[in-house]
C-alpha positions as CSV (number, residue, x, y, z in Angstrom):
1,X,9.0,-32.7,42.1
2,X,5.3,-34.5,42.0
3,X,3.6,-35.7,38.8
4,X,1.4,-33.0,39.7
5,X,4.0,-30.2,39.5
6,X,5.7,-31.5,36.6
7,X,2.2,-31.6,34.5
8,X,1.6,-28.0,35.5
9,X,5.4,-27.1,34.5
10,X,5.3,-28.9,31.2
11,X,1.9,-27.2,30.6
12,X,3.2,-23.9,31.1
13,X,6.7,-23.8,29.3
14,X,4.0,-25.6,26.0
15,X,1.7,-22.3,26.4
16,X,4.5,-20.1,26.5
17,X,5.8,-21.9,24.0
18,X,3.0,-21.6,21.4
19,X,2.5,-18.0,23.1
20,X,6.0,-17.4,21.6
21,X,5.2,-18.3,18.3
22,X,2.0,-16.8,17.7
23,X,4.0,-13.5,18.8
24,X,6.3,-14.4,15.6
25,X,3.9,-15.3,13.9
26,X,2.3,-11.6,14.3
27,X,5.2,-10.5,13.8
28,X,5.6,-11.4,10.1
29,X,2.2,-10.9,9.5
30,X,2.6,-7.0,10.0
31,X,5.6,-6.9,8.6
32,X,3.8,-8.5,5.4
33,X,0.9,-6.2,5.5
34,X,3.2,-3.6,6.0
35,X,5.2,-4.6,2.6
36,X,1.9,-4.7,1.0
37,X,0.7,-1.4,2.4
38,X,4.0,0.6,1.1
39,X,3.5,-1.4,-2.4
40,X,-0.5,0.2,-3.0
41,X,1.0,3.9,-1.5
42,X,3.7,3.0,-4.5
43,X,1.1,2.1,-6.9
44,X,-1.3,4.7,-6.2
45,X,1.4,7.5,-6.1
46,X,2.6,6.0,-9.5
47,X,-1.0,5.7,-11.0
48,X,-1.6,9.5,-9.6
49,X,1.9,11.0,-11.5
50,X,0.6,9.0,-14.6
51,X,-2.8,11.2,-14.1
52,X,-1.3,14.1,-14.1
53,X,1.3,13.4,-16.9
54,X,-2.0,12.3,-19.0
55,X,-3.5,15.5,-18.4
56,X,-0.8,17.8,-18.7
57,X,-0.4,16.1,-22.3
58,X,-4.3,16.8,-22.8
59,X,-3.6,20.3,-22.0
60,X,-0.8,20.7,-24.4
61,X,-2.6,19.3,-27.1
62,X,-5.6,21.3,-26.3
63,X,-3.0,24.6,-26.5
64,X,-1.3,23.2,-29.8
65,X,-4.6,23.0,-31.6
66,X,-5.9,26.3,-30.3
67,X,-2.1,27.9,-31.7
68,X,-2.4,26.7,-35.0
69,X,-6.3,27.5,-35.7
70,X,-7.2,24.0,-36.6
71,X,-9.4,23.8,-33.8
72,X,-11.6,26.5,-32.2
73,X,-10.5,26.9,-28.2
74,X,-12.0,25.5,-25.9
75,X,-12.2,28.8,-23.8
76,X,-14.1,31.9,-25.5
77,X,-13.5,35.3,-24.9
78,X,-16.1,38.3,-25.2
C-alpha cells in the first residue's frame, strides 16, 4: 500500500469515524428533546386538569351561594 493510499484510508475510516458519532450524538439529542417534549405535554395536561378542577370549584361555590340566598345568582330569570 503507498503513503498515498494509506493517507486516504486513514482519512476515511477518521470521517466515518466522527460521522459515527455525530450520528450518536443526534441520537441522544432527540431522544433528550423527546424526554423534554413528553414532560411540557405532562405539564400542560396537568396545568389544564388543574383549570378545570379550579373552575368546577368556582361553579360550585357559585351554586352554593345562589342555594342558600346569601348571594343573588349570577343568572336572572324573567
Amino acid at each position: 500500500m503507498t503513503d498515498q493510499n494509506r493517507t486516504n484510508q486513514e482519512k476515511n475510516e477518521a470521517v466515518q469515524a466522527n460521522a459515527g458519532h455525530a450520528e450518536e450524538e443526534g441520537k441522544k439529542d432527540k431522544a433528550r428533546l423527546d424526554a423534554e417534549a413528553a414532560r411540557a405535554d405532562e405539564k400542560a395536561k396537568q396545568k389544564d386538569a388543574l383549570t378545570k378542577k379550579a373552575e368546577s370549584r368556582e361553579l360550585d361555590r357559585e351554586l352554593d351561594d345562589s342555594m342558600d340566598g346569601s348571594d343573588p345568582p349570577s343568572i336572572t330569570q324573567p
